[in-house]
C-alpha positions in Angstrom: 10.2 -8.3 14.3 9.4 -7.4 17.8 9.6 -11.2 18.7 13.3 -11.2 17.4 14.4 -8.6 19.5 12.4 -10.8 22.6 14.6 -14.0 21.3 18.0 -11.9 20.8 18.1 -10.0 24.5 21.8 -9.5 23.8 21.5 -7.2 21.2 22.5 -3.5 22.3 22.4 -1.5 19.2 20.3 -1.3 16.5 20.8 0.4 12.5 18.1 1.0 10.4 19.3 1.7 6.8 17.7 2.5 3.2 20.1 1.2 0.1 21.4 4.3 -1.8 21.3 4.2 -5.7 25.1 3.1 -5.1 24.2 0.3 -2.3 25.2 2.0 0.3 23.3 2.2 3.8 22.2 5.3 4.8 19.9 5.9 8.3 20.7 6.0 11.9 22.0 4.1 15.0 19.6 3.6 17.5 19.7 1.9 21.2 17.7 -1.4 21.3 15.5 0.0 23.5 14.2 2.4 20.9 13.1 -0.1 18.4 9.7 1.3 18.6 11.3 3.7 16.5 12.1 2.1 14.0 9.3 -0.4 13.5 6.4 2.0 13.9 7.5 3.4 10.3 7.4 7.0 10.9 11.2 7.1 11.2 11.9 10.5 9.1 15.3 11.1 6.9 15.6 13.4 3.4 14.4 11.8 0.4 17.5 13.0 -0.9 19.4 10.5 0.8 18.6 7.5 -1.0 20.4 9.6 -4.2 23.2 11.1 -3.2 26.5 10.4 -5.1 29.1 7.8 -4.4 30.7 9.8 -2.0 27.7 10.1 0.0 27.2 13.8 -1.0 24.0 15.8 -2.5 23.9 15.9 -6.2 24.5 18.8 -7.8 21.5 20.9 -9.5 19.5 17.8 -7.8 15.5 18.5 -7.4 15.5 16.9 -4.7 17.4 19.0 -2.3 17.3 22.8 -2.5 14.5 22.8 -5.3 11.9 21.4 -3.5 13.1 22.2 0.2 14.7 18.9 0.7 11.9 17.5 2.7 11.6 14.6 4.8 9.9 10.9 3.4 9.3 7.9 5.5 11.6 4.8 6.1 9.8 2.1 6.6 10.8 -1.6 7.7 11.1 -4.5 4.7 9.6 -7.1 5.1 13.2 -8.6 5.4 12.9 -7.7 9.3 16.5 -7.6 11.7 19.6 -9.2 11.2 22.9 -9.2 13.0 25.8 -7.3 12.3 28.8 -9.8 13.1 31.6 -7.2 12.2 30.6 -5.0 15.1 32.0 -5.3 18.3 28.6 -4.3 19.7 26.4 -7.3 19.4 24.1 -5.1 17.0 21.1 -5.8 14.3 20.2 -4.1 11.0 17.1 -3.3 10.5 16.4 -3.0 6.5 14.4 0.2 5.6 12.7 1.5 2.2 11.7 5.4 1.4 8.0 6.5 1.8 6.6 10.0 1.0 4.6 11.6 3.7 1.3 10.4 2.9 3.3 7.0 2.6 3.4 6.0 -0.9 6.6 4.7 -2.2 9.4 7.0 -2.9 10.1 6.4 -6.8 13.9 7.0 -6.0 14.4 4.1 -3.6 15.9 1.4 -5.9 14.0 -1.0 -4.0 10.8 0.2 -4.7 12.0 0.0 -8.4 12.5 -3.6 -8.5 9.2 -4.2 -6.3 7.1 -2.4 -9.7 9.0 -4.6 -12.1 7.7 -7.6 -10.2 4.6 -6.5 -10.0 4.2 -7.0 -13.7 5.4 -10.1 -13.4 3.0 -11.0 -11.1 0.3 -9.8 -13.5 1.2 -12.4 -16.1 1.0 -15.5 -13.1 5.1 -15.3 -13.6 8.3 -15.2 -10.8 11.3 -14.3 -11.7 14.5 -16.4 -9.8 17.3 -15.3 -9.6 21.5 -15.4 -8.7 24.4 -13.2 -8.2 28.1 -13.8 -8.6 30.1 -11.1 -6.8 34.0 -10.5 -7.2 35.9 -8.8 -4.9 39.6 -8.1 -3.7 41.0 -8.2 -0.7 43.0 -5.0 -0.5 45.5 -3.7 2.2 44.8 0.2 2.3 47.1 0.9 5.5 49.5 3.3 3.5 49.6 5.5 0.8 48.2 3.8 -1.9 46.2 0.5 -2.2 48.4 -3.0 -2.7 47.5 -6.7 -1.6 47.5 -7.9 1.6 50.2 -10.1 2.9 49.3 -13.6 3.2 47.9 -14.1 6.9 49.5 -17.9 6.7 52.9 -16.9 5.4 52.9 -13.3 6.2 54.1 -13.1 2.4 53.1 -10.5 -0.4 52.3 -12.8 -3.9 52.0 -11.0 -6.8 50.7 -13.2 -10.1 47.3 -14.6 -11.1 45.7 -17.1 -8.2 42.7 -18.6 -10.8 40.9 -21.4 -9.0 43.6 -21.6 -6.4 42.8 -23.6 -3.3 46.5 -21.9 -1.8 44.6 -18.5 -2.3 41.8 -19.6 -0.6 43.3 -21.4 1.7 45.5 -18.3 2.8 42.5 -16.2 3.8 40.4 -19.1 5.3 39.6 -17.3 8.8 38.3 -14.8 6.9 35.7 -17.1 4.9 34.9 -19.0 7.5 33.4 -16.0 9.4 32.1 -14.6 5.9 29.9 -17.9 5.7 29.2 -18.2 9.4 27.9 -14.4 9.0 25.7 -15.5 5.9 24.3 -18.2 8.2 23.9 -15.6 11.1 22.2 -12.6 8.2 20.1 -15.4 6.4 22.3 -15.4 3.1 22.2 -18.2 1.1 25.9 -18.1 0.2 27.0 -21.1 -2.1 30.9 -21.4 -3.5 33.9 -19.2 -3.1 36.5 -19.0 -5.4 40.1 -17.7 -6.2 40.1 -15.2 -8.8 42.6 -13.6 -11.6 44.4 -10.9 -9.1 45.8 -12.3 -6.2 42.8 -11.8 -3.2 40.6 -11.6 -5.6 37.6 -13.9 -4.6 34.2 -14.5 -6.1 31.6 -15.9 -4.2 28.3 -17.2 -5.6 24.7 -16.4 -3.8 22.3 -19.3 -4.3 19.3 -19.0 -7.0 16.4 -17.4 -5.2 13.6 -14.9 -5.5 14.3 -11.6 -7.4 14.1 -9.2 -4.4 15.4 -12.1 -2.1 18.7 -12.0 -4.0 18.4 -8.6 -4.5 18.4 -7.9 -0.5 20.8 -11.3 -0.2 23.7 -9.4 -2.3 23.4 -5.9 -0.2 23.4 -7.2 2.5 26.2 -9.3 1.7 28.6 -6.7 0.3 27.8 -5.1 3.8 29.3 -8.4 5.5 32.2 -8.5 3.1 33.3 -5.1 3.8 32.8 -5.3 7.8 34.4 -8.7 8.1 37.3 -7.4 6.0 38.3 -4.8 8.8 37.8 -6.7 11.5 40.6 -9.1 10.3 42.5 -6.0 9.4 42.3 -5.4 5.4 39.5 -3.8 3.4 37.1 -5.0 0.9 36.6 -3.6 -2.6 33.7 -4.3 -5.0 35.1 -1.9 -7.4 35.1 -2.5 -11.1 39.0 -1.7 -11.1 41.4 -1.3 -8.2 44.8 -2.1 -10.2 44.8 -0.9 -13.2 47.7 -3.8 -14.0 45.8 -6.3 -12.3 42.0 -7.6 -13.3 38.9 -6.1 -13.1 35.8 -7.4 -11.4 32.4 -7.4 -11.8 29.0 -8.9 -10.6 27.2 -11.3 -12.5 23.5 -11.8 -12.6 21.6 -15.3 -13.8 18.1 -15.0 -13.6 15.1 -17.5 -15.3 11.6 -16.8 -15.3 8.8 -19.8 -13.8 5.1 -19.9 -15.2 2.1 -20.5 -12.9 3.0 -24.0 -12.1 6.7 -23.5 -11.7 8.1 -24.2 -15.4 10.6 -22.4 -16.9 9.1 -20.3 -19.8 12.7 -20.4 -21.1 12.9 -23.9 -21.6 11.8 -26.2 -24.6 13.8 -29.4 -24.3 16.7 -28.1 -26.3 20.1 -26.7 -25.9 18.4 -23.3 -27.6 15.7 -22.7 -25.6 12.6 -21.1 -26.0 11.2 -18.3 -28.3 11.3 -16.5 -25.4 14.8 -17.4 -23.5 15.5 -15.5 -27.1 13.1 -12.7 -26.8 14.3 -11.7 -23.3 17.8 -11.5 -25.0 16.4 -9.1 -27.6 15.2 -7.2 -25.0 18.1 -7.0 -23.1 20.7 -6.0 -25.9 18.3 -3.7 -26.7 18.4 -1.8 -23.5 21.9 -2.6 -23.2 23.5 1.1 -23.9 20.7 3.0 -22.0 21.3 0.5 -18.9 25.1 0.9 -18.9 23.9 3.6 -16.8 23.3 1.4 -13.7 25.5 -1.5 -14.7 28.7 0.9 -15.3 28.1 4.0 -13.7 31.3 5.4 -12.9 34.4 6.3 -14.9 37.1 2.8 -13.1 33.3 0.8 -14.8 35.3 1.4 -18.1 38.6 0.6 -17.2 37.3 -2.9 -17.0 35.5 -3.4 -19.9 38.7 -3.8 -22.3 39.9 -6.6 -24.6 41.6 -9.1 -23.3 40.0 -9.2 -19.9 37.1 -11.4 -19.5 34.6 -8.5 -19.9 32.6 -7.3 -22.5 33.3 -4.6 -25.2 30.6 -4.5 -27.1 26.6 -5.6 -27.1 26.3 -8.8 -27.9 25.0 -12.4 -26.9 26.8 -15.8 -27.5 25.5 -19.5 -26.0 28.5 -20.6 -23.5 30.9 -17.6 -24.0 32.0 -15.7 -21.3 33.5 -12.9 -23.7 29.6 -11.8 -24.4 27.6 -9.2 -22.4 24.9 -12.0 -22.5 25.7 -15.1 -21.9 24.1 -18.3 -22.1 25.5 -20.7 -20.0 26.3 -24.7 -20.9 24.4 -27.1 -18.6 21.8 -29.7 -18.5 18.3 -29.3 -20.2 16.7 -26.7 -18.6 19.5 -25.3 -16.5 20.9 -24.0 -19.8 17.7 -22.5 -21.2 17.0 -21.1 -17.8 20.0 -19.1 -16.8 21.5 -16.2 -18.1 24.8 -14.5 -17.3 25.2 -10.5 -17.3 29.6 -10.4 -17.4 29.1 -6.2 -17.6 27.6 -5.5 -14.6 29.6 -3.8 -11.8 26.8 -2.0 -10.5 27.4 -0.7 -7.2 23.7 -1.0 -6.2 22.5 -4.6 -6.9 19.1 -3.7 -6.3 18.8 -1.2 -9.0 20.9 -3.6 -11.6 18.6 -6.6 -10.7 15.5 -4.0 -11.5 16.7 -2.7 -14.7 17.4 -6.4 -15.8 14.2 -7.9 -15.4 12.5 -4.4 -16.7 14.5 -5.2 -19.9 12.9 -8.9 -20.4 
C-alpha cells in the first residue's frame, strides 16, 4: 500500500472509510502525507458508526452508543489497499477500512467481517463461492423541489416513457459511461455491460462473476463511483428501490455458484436441473427468505417495489428461467444454468451484508 502511494505522487488527499450496514462510507479525510495513519491500523472511530441509520444518525435505544459509553474500535486497512477517487477534483485515494475492537478482534457489526465468517465455512468444506451483481440505478435531476429526470445532455430534452434496452438512452448519457467505465478501470472494478432500463435514466450495469468478497467490495465501491460521477456531470444517482412511484422500481441482483476443490461447480450435473444441491441451496434460501427481507428490503420505498406487475417478486418462491420468482434460475448452457442463481428482491443498500446473508442461507 505504501508502494502505491510512491507510484501515485500526485495524490493529495486521502479517505479512509468503513461500509455502514446501509453501504455507506463512514471515516475521515486525511492529507497524503499522513498515510501512516491510516495504514498502521490504530486509526480510532465509534463502533457505533458502522450502524447508524440511513440518515447517518445513532439508533435509537442502540447498545452501542450511550449503553456502553460509545467507545472507540479500530479501523483497519482491507486487504483491498487504495484506489482513486475520479469524481473529486482533488486527485484523491480511498483507502478501504474494516472495524476492530480494542484488543483488535473483528467488530461483529461491520458487515464485512460478516461475510468474511460465512466464507470461512466455506473454506472449511475445500469450497469458494463466485459470485456477480447486477445493479439498477436512475439518473435523477434533484436541482428543485422534488426529484424528476434529467434532460437529455444530447438533445437537452426531458422524455418521459419506458427506454428498455435502448441504445438512444444510452447513447444520451454516453459521457457519463464512458467516465463510469474508465473510473472502474482506474478503482479496479470489473464492470461488464450497461443497459437501458424501464424508467427513462434508468440503467443497469452488470459487475463481472468474481470472488464473494471481491464482488462484494467491487459493488460498494462501485455505487460510490456512480454517485460521484453523477455530480460531477451535474445530476445525481439513486440506488433506491423506488424513486417514482409511477415509474419502475429497481433493485440489485445477485448470481452466485459455488466451485469444489478442483474448481467444479457443485451445482452442476450435466442437466438443465442441476444438482441435488443447486436445489438444496434453493431450500435454504426460500427458507430464510422472510427473516432476510430484513437486509434485502430494509426500508419502507423496499416495498413499494415489490408489487404485481413490476418485474419484482411478491411472494417466496423459485422458478427455472422466470424473472417474476424471488429465486431464479437462469437459462444458459450446461453448467452456466446450474451454476447461477438470480436474487430479483434484493435492494439492499449495503451489498456487503446482502451478499453475507445469501451465501449464510446456502
Amino acid at each position: 500500500m505504501k508502494d502505491w502511494l510512491a507510484e501515485h505522487p500526485h495524490i493529495l488527499a486521502l479517505r479512509a472509510a468503513v461500509a455502514d450496514v446501509n453501504g455507506q462510507p463512514r471515516g475521515k479525510r486525511l492529507p497524503a502525507r499522513s498515510a501512516e495513519k491510516a495504514l498502521d491500523g490504530q486509526m480510532r472511530a465509534p463502533l457505533s458508526v458502522v450502524n447508524v441509520d440511513i440518515r447517518g444518525d445513532d439508533i435509537a435505544d442502540s447498545p452501542l452508543v450511550f449503553e456502553t459509553g460509545d467507545k472507540d474500535g479500530l479501523l483497519k486497512p482491507t486487504e483491498r489497499g487504495f484506489v482513486p477517487m475520479p469524481w473529486l477534483e482533488t486527485p484523491t485515494a480511498l483507502l478501504p477500512m474494516w472495524m476492530h475492537r480494542e484488543d483488535g478482534t473483528p467488530f461483529p457489526g461491520d458487515p464485512r467481517h460478516a461475510l468474511a465468517g460465512v466464507l470461512r465455512r466455506y473454506e472449511a468444506r475445500d469450497w469458494r463461492p463466485i459470485c456477480a451483481t447486477e445493479l439498477e440505478f436512475y439518473l435523477i435531476d434533484d436541482s428543485g423541489s422534488s426529484l424528476r429526470s434529467p434532460t437529455s445532455p444530447r438533445s437537452g430534452k426531458r422524455r418521459v416513457g419506458g427506454e428498455i434496452l435502448s441504445i438512444r438512452a444510452l447513447d444520451a448519457f454516453d459521457a457519463f459511461f464512458t467516465d463510469l467505465y474508465d473510473g472502474c478501470e482506474a478503482m479496479g472494478i470489473d464492470a461488464d455491460a450497461a443497459s437501458s432500463e424501464a424508467g427513462w435514466a434508468q440503467f443497469e450495469v452488470n459487475l463481472s462473476h468474481g470472488p464473494a468478497m471481491r464482488i462484494a467490495d467491487d459493488t460498494w465501491l462501485f455505487k460510490l463511483l456512480t454517485k460521484g460521477l453523477a455530480r460531477k456531470h451535474g445530476f445525481a444517482a439513486s440506488f433506491m428501490a423506488k424513486p417514482y412511484p409511477d415509474d419502475a422500481g429497481t433493485g440489485m441482483h445477485m448470481h452466485f455458484s459455488v466451485l469444489d476443490r478442483h474448481g467444479r461447480n457443485v451445482f452442476d450435473d450435466g442437466t438443465d436441473a442441476g444438482s441435488a444441491r443447486l436445489r438444496q441451496a434453493v431450500a435454504g434460501c426460500v427458507a430464510a427468505m422472510a427473516a432476510s427481507a430484513l437486509v434485502f428490503a430494509p426500508h419502507g420505498n423496499s416495498y413499494d417495489r415489490l408489487v404485481p406487475g413490476s418485474h419484482a417478486p411478491t411472494g417466496i418462491a423459485w422458478a427455472y428461467e422466470n424473472r417474476t420468482a424471488a429465486l431464479r434460475v437462469p437459462s444458459g448452457p450446461g453448467s452456466a444454468r446450474s451454476s447461477v442463481k438470480c436474487f430479483s428482491m434484493i435492494d439492499a443498500p449495503s451489498a456487503i451484508a446482502a451478499i453475507a446473508v445469501v451465501l449464510s442461507s446456502v
